[in-house]
C-alpha positions as CSV (number, residue, x, y, z in Angstrom):
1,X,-77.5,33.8,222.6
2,X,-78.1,35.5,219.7
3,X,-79.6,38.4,221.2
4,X,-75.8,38.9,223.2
5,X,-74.1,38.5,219.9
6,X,-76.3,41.3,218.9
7,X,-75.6,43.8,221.9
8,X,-72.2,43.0,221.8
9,X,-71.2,43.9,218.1
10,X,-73.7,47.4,218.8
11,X,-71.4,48.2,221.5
12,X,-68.3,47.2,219.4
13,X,-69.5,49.5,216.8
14,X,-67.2,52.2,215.7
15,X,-68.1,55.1,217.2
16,X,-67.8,57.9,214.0
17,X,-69.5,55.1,212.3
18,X,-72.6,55.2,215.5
19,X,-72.9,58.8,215.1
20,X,-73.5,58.8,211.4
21,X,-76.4,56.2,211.9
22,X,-77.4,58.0,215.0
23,X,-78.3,61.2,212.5
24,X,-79.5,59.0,210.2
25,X,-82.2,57.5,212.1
26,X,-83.5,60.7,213.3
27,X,-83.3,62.8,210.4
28,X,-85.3,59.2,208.4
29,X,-87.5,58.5,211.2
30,X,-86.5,54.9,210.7
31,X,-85.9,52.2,213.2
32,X,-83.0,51.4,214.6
33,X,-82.9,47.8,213.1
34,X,-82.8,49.5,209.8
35,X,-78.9,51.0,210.4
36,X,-78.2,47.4,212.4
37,X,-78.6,45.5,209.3
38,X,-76.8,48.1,207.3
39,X,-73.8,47.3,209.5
40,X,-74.6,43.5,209.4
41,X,-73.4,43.9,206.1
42,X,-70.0,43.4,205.6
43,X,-70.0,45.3,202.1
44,X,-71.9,48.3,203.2
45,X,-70.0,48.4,206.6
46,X,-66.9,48.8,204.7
47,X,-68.2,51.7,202.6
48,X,-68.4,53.3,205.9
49,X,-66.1,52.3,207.9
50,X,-63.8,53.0,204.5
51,X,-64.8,56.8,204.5
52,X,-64.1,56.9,208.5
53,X,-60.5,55.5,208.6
54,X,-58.9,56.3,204.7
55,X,-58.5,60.4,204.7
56,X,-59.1,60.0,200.9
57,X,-62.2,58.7,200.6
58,X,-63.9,62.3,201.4
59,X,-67.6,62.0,200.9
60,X,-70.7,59.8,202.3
61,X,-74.3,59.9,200.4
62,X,-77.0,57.2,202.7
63,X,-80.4,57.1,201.2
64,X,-83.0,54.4,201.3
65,X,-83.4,52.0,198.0
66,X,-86.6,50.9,196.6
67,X,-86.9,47.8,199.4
68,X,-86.8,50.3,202.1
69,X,-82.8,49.5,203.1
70,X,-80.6,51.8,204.2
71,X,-77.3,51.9,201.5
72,X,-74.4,54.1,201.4
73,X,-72.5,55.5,198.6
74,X,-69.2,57.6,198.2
75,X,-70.8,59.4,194.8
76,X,-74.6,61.5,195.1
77,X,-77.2,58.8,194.3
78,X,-78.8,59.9,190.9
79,X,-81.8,57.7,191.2
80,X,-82.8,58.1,194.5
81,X,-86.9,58.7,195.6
82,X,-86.3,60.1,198.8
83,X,-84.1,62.2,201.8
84,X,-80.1,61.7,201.1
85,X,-77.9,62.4,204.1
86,X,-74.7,63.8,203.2
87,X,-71.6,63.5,205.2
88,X,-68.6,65.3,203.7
89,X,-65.3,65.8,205.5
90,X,-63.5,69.2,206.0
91,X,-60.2,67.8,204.5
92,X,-58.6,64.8,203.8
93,X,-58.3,63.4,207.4
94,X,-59.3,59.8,209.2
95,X,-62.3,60.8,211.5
96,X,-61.4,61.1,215.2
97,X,-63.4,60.1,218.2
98,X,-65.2,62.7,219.8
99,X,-64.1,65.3,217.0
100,X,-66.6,64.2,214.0
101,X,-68.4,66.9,214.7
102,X,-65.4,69.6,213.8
103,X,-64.2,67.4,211.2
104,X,-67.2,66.9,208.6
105,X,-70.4,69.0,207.3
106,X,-73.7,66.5,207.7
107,X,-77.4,67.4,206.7
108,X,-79.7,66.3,204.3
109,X,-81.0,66.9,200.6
110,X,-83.6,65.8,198.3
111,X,-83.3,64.3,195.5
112,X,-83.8,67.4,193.5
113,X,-80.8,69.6,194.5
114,X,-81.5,72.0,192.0
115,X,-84.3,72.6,193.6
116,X,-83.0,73.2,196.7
117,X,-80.6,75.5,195.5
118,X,-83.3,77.8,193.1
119,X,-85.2,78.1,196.9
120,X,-82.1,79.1,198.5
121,X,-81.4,81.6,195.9
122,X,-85.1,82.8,196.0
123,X,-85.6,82.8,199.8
124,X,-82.5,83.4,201.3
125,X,-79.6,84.8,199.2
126,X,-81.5,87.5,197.5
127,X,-83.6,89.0,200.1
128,X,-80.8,88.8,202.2
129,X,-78.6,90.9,199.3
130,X,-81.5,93.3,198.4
131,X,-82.3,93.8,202.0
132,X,-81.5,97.9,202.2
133,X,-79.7,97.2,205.4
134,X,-77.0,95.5,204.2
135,X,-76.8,97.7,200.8
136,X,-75.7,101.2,203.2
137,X,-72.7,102.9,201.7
138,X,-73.0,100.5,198.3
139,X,-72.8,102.5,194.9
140,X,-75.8,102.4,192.9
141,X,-73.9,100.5,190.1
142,X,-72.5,97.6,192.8
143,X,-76.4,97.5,193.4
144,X,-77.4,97.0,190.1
145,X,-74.2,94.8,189.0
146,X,-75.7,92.4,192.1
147,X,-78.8,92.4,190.6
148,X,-77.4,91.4,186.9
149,X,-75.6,88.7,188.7
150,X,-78.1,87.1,190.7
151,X,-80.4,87.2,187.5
152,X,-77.6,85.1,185.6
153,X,-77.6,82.6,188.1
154,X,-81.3,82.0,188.4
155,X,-81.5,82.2,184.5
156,X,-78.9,79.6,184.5
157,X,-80.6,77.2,187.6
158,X,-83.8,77.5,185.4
159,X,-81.8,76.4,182.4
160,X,-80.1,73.2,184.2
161,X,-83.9,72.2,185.4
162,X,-85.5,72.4,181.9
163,X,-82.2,70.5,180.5
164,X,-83.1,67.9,183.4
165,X,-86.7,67.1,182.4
166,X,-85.7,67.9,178.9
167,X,-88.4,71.1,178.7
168,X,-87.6,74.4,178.6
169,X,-88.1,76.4,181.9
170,X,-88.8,80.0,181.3
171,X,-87.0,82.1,184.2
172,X,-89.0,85.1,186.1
173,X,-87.1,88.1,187.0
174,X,-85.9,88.8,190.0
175,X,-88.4,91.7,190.6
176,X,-91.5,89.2,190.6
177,X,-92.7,89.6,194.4
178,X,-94.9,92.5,194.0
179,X,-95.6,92.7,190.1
180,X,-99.8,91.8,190.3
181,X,-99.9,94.6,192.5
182,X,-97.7,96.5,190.0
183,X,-99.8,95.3,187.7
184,X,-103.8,96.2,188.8
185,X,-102.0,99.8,189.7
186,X,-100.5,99.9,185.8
187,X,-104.2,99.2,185.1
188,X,-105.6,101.8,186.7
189,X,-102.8,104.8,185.1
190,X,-100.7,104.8,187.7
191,X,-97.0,104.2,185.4
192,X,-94.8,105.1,188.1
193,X,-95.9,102.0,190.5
194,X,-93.3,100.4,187.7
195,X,-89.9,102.1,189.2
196,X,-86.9,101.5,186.8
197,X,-85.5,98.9,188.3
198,X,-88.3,97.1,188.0
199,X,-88.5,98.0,184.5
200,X,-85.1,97.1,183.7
201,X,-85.8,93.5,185.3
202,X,-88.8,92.5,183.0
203,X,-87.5,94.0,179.5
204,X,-84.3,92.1,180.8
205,X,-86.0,88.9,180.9
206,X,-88.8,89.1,177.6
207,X,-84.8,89.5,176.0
208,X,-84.3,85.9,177.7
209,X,-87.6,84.5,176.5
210,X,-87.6,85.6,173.3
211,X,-84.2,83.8,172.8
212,X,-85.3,81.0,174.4
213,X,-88.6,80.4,172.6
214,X,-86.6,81.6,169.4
215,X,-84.5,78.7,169.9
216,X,-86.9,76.4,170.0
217,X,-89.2,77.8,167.3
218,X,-85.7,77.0,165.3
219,X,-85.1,73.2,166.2
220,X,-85.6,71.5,163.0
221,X,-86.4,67.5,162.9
222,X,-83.4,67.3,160.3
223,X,-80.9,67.5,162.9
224,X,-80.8,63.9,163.6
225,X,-79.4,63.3,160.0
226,X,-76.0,65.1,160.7
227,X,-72.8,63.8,161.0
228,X,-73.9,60.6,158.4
229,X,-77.0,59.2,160.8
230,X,-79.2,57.5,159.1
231,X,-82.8,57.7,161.8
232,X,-85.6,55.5,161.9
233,X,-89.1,57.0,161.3
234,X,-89.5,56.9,165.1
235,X,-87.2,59.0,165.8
236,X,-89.3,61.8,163.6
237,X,-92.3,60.9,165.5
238,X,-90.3,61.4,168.7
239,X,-89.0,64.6,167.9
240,X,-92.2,66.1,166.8
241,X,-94.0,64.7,170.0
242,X,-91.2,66.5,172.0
243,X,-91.9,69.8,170.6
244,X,-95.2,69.5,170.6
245,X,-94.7,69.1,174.1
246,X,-92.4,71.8,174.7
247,X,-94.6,74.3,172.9
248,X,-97.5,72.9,175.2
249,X,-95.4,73.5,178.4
250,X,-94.1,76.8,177.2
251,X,-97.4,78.4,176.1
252,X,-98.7,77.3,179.9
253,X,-95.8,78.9,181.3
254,X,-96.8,82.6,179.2
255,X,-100.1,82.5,180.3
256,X,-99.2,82.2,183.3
257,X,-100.8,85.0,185.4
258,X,-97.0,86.8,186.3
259,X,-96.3,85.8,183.0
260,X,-99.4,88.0,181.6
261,X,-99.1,90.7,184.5
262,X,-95.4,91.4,182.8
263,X,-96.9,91.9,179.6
264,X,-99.7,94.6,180.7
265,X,-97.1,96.2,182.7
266,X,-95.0,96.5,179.9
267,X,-97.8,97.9,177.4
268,X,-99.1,100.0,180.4
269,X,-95.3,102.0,180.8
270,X,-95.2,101.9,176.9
271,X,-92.4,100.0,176.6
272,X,-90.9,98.7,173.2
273,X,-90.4,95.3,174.9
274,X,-93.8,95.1,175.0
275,X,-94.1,94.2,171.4
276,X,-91.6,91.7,171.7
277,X,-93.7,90.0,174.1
278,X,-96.6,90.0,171.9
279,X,-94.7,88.5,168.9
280,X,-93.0,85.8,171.3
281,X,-96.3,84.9,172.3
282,X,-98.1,84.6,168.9
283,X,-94.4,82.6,167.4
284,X,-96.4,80.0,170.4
285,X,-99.3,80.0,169.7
């Protein structure tokens, strides 16, 4: 009896909302019991079923909680462990059968979108912009203005992931691929392995470590008395624990060996921003 109760509400079962759990099983590997007793639940079934029929309600974030259930969300899930599937409509519309497909954008993420979107910058975007190919008939300042741009952004992505685990993420330059062999050729006399646009790329970014790092060097425990606090000796502890830390993680991040490759490139080509390295590095150390 109880197994016809079952069959009968999976066949009753809303077909926009089948489809979502459909891609959800697959894309999680999971069971189909698990999206069975997702539905089983009135709450979460209305979460769904709420996103399917009110043209408002936009977005859908499933991921799987710490006991392994299956629970959807309208906002991203900031504490989640694992996979989040993503359903987001194209507009403000109630879902139609046999046009879901047309009517949203599904796929997954992990719980580290910033992450996801340094790669796609790295691996995709860039290559795919540098790539000769598509640069025919471009002037060689749209080129270069491209490059400045894409720097900013993944100066910026490093930023928000540094801000995130609260440590400060030192950006490489976009010109990174081939600087060890760069590097061994610098070595060895050869100064024009370094072209200019490579050049340009690592002085560019010692500028953005050394104000970084400078930044840091600068932070100063009596901070937390300002606007009238009045902090607990703990709070000194923390602070210097922090930067200790920091300083830790940053000095790991110089040495590095891109990190140290930049700097004997930039003493091989004799460049003045090779000094600046040197006097980031000792502010570390």
């Amino acid at each position: 009896m109880a197994e016809e109760k079952k069959k009968k509400d999976e066949k009753e079962e809303d077909p926009c909302s089948a489809f979502v759990g459909r891609y959800v099983i697959k894309t999680m590997r999971l069971k189909d019991e698990k999206w069975q007793k997702l539905i089983g639940n009135e709450e979460l079934r209305t979460i769904v079923m709420d996103w399917v029929m009110q043209p408002a309600v936009m977005k859908l974030f499933i991921t799987l909680n710490n006991a392994g259930a299956l629970v959807p969300s309208y906002h991203f899930p900031s504490n989640a462990k694992g996979k989040i599937c993503y359903f987001v409509k194209i507009s403000e519309m109630a879902l139609e059968i046999g046009k879901i497909r047309e009517q949203i954008i599904y796929g997954d993420l992990t719980p580290n979108p910033i992450d996801d979107l340094s790669i796609l910058v790295d691996e995709i975007f860039y290559p795919m912009i540098n790539n000769p190919q598509n640069q025919e008939g471009w002037p060689t300042a749209i080129v270069k203005d491209i490059d400045n741009h894409v720097q900013e952004l993944r100066n910026i992505i490093s930023e928000v992931k540094g801000n995130i685990i609260n440590q400060t993420l030192l950006p490489m330059p976009i010109a990174i691929d081939n600087i060890m062999q760069v590097g061994e050729e610098v070595l060895e006399g050869n100064i024009d392995a370094c072209s200019l646009k490579m050049k340009n790329s690592l002085e560019g970014i010692i500028i953005k470590w050394a104000c970084q790092i400078n930044d840091v060097l600068k932070e100063d425990s009596a901070q937390a008395f300002k606007d009238g606090r009045h902090p607990t000796p703990v709070e000194e502890i923390n602070f210097w624990e922090s930067r200790q830390k920091n300083l830790r993680n940053i000095y790991a991040q110089l040495t590095e060996p891109k990190s140290r490759q930049i700097g004997i490139i930039l003493e091989g080509i004799d460049s003045v921003y090779s000094t600046s390295f040197k006097n980031t590095f000792k502010g570390v150390v």
